[in-house]
C-alpha positions in Angstrom: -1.2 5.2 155.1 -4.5 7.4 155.9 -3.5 10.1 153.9 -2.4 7.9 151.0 -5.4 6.1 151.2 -7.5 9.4 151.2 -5.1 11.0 147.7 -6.3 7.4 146.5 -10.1 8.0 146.8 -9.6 11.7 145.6 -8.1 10.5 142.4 -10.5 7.8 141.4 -13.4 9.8 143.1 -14.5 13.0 141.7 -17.3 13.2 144.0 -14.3 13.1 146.5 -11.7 15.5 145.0 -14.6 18.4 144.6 -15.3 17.5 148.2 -11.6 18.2 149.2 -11.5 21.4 147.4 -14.1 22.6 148.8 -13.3 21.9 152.1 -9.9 23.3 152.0 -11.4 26.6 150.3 -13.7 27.1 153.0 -11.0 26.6 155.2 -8.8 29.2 153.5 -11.6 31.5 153.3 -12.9 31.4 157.2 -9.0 31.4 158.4 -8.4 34.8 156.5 -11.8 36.2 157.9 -10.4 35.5 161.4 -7.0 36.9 160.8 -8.6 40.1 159.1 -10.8 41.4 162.6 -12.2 44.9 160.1 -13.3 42.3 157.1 -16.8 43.1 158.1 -16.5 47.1 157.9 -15.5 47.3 154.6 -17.2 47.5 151.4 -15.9 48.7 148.1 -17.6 50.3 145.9 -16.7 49.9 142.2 -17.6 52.1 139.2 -15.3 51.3 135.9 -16.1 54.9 134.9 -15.2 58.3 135.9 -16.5 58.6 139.8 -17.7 62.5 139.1 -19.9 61.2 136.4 -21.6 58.5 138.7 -23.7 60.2 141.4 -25.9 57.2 142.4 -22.6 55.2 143.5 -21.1 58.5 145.5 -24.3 58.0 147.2 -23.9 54.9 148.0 -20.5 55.5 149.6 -21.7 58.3 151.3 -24.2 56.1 153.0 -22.2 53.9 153.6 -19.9 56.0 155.1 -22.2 57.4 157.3 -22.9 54.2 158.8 -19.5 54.2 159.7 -18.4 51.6 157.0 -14.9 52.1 155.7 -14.9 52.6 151.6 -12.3 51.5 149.4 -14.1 53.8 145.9 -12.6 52.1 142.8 -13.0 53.4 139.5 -11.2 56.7 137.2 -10.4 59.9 138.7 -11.5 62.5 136.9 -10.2 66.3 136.9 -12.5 68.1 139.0 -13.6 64.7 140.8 -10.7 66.3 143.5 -13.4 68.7 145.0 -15.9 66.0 145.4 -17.6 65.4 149.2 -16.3 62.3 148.7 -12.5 63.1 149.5 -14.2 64.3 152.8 -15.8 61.1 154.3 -14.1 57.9 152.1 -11.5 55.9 153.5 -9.6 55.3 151.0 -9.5 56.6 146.8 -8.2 54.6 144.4 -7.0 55.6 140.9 -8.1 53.0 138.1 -5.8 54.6 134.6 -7.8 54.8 131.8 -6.6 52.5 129.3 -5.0 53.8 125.8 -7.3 54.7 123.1 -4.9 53.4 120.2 -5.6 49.9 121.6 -8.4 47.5 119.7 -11.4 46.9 121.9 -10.1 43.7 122.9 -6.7 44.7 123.4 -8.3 47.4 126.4 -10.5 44.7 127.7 -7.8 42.4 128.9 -5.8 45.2 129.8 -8.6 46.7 132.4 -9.5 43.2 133.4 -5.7 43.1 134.7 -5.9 46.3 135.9 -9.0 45.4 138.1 -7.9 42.6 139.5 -4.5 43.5 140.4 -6.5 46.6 142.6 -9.1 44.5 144.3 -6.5 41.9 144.9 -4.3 44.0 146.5 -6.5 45.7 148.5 -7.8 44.8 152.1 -10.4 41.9 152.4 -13.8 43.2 152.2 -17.3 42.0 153.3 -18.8 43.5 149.5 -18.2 44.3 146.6 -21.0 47.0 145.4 -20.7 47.3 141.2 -22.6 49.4 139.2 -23.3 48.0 135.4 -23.4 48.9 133.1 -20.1 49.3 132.4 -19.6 46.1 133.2 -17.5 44.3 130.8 -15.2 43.5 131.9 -16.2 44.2 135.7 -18.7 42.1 136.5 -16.4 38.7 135.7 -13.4 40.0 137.7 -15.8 42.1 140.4 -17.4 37.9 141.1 -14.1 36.2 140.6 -12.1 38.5 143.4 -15.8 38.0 145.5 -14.9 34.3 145.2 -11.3 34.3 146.4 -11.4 36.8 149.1 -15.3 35.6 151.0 -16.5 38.8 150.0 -20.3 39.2 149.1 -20.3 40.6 145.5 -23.8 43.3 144.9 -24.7 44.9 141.6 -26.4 47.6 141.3 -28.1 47.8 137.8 -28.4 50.8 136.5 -29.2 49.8 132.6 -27.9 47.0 130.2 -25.0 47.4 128.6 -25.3 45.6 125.4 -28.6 47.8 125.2 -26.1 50.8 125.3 -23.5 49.2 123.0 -26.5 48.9 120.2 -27.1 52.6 119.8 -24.3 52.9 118.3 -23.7 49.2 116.4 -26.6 47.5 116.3 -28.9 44.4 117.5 -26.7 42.1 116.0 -23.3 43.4 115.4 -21.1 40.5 117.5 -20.1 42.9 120.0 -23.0 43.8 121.5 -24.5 40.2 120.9 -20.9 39.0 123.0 -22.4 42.1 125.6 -25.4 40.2 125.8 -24.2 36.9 126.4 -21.8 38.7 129.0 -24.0 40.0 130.9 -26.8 37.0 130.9 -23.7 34.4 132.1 -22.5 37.0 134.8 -25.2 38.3 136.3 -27.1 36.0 138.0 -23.6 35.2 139.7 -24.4 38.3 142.0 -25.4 37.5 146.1 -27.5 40.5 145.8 -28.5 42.8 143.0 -30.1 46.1 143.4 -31.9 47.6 139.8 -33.3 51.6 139.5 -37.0 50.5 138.3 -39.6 48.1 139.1 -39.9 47.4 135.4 -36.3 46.6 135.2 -36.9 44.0 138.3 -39.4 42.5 136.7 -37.2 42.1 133.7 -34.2 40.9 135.5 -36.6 38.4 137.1 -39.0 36.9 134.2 -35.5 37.0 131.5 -32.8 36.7 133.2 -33.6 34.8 136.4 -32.1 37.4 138.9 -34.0 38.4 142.0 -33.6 42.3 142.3 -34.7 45.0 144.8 -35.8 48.1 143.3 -33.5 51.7 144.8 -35.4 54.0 143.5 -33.1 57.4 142.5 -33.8 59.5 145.2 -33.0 63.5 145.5 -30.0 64.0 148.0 -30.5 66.7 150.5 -28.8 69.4 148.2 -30.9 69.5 145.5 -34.0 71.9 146.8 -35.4 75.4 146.0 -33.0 78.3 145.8 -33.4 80.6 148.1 -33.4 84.2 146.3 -30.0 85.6 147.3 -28.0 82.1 146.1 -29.7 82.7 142.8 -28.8 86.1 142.4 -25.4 85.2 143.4 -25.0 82.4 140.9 -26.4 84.7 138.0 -23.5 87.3 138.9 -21.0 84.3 138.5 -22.6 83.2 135.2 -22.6 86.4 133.6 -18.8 86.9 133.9 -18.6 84.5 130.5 -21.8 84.0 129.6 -23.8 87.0 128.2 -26.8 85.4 128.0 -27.1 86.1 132.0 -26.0 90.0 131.8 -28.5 93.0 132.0 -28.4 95.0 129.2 -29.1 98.7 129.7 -27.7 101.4 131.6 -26.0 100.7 134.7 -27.2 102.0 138.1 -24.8 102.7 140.8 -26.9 101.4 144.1 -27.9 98.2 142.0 -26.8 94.8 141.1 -28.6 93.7 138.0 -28.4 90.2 135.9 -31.3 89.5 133.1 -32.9 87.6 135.8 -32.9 89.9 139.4 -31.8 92.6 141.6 -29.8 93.3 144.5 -30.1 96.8 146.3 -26.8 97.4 147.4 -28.2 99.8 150.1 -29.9 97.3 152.0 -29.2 93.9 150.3 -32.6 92.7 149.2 -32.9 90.7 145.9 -36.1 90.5 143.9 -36.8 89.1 140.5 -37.1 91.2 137.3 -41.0 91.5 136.6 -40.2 91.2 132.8 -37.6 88.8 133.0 -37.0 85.6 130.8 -37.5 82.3 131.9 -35.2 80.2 132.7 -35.5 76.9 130.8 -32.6 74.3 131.8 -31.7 71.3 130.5 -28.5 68.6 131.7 -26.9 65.7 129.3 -24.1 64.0 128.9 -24.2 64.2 125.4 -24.7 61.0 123.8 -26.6 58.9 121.6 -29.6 58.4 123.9 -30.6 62.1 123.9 -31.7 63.7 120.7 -31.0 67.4 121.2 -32.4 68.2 117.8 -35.6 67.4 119.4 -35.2 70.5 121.9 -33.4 72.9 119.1 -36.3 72.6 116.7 -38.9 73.2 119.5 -36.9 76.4 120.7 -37.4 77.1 116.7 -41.0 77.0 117.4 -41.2 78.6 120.5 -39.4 82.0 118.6 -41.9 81.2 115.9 -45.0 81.6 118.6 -42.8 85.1 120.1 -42.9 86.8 116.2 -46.4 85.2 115.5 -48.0 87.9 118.2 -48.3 85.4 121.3 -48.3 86.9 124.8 -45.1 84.9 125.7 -41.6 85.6 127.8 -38.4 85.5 126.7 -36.2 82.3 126.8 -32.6 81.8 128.2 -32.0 78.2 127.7 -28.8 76.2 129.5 -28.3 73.0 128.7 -25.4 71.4 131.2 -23.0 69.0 130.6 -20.3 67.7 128.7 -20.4 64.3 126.6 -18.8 63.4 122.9 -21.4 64.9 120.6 -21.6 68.7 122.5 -19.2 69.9 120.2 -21.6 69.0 117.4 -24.5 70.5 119.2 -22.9 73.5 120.0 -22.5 74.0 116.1 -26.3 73.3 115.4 -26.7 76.0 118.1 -24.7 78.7 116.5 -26.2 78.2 113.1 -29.8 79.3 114.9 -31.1 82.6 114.0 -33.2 83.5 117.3 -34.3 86.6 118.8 -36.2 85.6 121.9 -34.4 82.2 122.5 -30.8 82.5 124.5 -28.9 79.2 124.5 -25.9 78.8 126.4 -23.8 75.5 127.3 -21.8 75.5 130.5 -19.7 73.2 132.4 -20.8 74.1 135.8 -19.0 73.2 139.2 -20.3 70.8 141.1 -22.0 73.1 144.1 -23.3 75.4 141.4 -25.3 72.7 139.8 -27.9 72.3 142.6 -28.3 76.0 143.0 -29.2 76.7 139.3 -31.4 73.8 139.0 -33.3 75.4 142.5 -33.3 78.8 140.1 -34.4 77.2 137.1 -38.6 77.8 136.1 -38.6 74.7 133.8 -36.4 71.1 133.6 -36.5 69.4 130.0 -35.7 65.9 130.0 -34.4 64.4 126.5 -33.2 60.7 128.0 -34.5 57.7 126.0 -33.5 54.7 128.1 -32.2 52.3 125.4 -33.8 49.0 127.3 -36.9 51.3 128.5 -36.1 50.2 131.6 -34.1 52.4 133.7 -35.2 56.3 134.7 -33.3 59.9 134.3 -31.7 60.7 137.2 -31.7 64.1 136.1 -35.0 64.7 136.7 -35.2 63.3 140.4 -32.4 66.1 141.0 -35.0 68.7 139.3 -37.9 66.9 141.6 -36.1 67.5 144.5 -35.7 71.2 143.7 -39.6 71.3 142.9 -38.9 72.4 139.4 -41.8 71.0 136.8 -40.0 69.0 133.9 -41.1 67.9 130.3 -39.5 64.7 129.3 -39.9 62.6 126.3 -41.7 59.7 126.5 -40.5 55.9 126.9 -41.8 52.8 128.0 -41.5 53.3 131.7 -40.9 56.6 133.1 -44.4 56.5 134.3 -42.8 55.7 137.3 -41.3 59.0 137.6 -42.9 61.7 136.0 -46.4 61.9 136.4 -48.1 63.6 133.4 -50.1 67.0 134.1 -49.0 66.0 137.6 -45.7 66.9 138.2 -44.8 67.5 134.5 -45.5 66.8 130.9 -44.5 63.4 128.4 -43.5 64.4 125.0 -43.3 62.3 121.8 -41.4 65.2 119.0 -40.4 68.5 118.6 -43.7 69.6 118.1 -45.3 68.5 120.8 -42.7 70.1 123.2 -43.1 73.6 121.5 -46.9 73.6 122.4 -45.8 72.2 126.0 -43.6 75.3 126.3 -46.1 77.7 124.6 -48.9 76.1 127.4 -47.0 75.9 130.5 -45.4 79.7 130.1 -48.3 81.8 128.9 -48.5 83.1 132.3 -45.1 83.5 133.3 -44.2 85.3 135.9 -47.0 84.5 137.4 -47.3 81.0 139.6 -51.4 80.3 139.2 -51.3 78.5 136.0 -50.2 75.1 135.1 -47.0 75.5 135.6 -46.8 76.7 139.2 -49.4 74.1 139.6 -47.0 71.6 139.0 -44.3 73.0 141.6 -47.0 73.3 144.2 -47.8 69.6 143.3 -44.1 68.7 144.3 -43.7 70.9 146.9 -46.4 69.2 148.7 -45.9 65.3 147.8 -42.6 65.3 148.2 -40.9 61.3 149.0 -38.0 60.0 150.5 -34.9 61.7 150.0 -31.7 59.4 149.2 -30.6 58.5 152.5 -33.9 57.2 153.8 -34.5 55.3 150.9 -31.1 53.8 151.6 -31.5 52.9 154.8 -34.5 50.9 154.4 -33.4 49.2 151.0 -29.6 48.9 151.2 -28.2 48.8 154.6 -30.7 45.5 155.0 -28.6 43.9 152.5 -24.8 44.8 153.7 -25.8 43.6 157.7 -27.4 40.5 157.2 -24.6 38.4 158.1 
């Protein structure tokens, strides 16, 4: 009779029924946290992109890691991601297919959202859920809904917004990105915590969005730092196998070892730099709309223009890392240059080698526009952490990274990066002008690395019960 009486009051009741629900929920929830004695140990960390192409969240399993947190890492496998450090420490690695490109946009959102929630379903219980967005359509919805079901604390880590992406290519308006938008504003706030890469992008996320952030600053992990002279030498050797823009040109001495850029002595196994060598001007992308590399090409024109004009200048081997969809387009503007005193080459490094040549490197150039202005180039914290001086265009907030005539110069055009060059290498080799100013500068006021920063932003969030 009680428990007719109570399905009575639940029907004509709503206040009742949601009170029942709600109830048995928590119920379910707090019986499978005590069944499940690791729930607490284990956090997954969810990137719907290629995991090689995302270092901030292989640091954040990393750390994790270290703090002896088991890591489910969720998100696509790419080809050379099976080398990663990450196949070293992470508990577990799982493989999230790439849907089919012959299927409409629509189509391959379903699909993935399926996809997603069939893995975190059938994975083990865990205390978070760490997302990074953007992409996060259609993460974010399934990342909160699985949160939900399973008592797990759902975290995003903002790394830009990605209806701001979406509009490079479409447009403010086009219904997509204005469906992004919506997206995004409905899901977000939804998070129990969300971490963002910029204070300007916190107080964004606070004042438009209503979502209380804490800023992680992109910090340098404990790989990226000078060179030491030998590694360089080594990596130049490598380099020059397929890319003759690294190869000495000249006769070839027997007790020596010689790229364009140093020297080994094969009789006792010193290195030294070349006295007249080129420097070594390095750029990284991933080749998309938010970089303008026609920016860099027609400064390089310059630059060659300054070399054949009389000016007391070096040489130039430029590398520009990465891949992305537009290189091949690039690398056809490239070809079509006529210069003498400018090298360009564009190679997929492996992933040790690309700490060790940025460490080699005498110059970083930076061509990342954020498309919201609000999130920073982690490039250029990897080139910070190897104390190499960087010239990066200018947007609305990288103030917050790259201090100008501090640690580096802010560019508007082509033009303007030409004379950077032309000013910062007029005393190359030498390391008592401007630009050996710089490195001394970030030598000296060098911040947290990643893990610290971490520690004291991050692990705050994942133990408060």
């Amino acid at each position: 009779f009680k428990l007719f009486r109570l399905f009575h009051l639940s029907v004509t009741c709503p206040a009742v029924s949601l009170a029942l629900v709600t109830g048995l929920l928590s119920l379910w929830l707090w019986s499978l946290r005590r069944r499940d004695g690791g729930f607490d140990r284990r956090v997954c960390v969810l990137v719907l992109g290629d995991i090689g192409r995302s270092p901030r969240m292989q640091y954040h399993a990393l750390s994790l890691s270290k703090h002896r947190y088991n890591v489910t890492f969720v998100g696509f496998l790419g080809k050379n991601d099976t080398k990663s450090e990450l196949h070293t420490v992470i508990h577990t690695l799982l493989r999230l297919p790439v849907g089919p490109k012959i299927l409409t946009y629509v189509t391959k959102v379903i699909i993935q959202s399926l996809q997603l929630l069939l893995v975190l379903l059938r994975m083990e219980i865990q205390s978070h859920i760490l997302m990074q967005n953007p992409p996060g359509l259609p993460s974010i919805a399934v990342a909160w809904l699985v949160s939900v079901l399973r008592g797990s604390r759902f975290v995003i880590d903002w790394h830009n917004y990605g209806y701001t992406i979406m509009a490079l290519s479409h447009g403010q308006r086009h219904p997509v990105v204005r469906l992004a938008k919506w997206y995004e504003h409905f899901f977000g706030p939804l998070a129990s915590h969300n971490l963002c890469v910029t204070n300007a992008m916190k107080d964004d996320l606070q004042k438009n969005w209503g979502i209380k952030a804490t800023t992680l600053y992109d910090r340098p992990a404990a790989i990226f730092r000078e060179t030491p002279l030998k590694l360089q030498h080594e990596l130049f050797m490598r380099l020059s196998d397929a890319h003759p823009q690294f190869r000495s040109e000249g006769s070839e001495e027997v007790k020596v070892e010689k790229t364009v850029f140093s020297v080994r002595d094969l009789t006792d196994d010193t290195v030294t730099l070349r006295a007249g060598r080129p420097a070594l001007l390095l750029s990284s992308t991933s080749w998309t709309e938010d970089e303008d590399f026609s920016i860099l090409l027609k400064a390089l024109e310059e630059y060659e223009g300054f070399v054949k004009g009389g000016a007391s200048l070096p040489s130039l081997v430029c590398v520009i890392t990465g891949k992305g969809p537009q290189k091949e387009h690039y690398r056809k503007l490239i070809d079509s240059l006529q210069l003498e005193h400018v090298k360009i080459c564009t190679p997929w490094l492996e992933a040790e080698d690309y700490p060790v040549l940025l460490g080699s490197a005498d110059l970083g150039v930076c061509l990342h526009k954020s498309s919201s202005g609000l999130d920073l180039p982690m490039k250029v914290v990897d080139m910070f952490g190897c104390c190499l001086p960087v010239c990066a265009v200018h947007f609305n907030c990288l103030h917050e990274l790259v201090k100008h005539e501090e640690n580096g110069l802010i560019f508007r055009g082509s033009q303007e990066l030409a004379e950077q060059l032309k000013s910062l290498l007029s005393d190359f080799p030498s390391s008592e002008g401007r630009l050996g100013e710089f490195r001394r500068n970030l030598r000296t006021s060098r911040g947290q690395r990643w893990d610290d920063n971490w520690d004291q932003n991050v692990l705050p969030l994942i133990t408060t019960p």
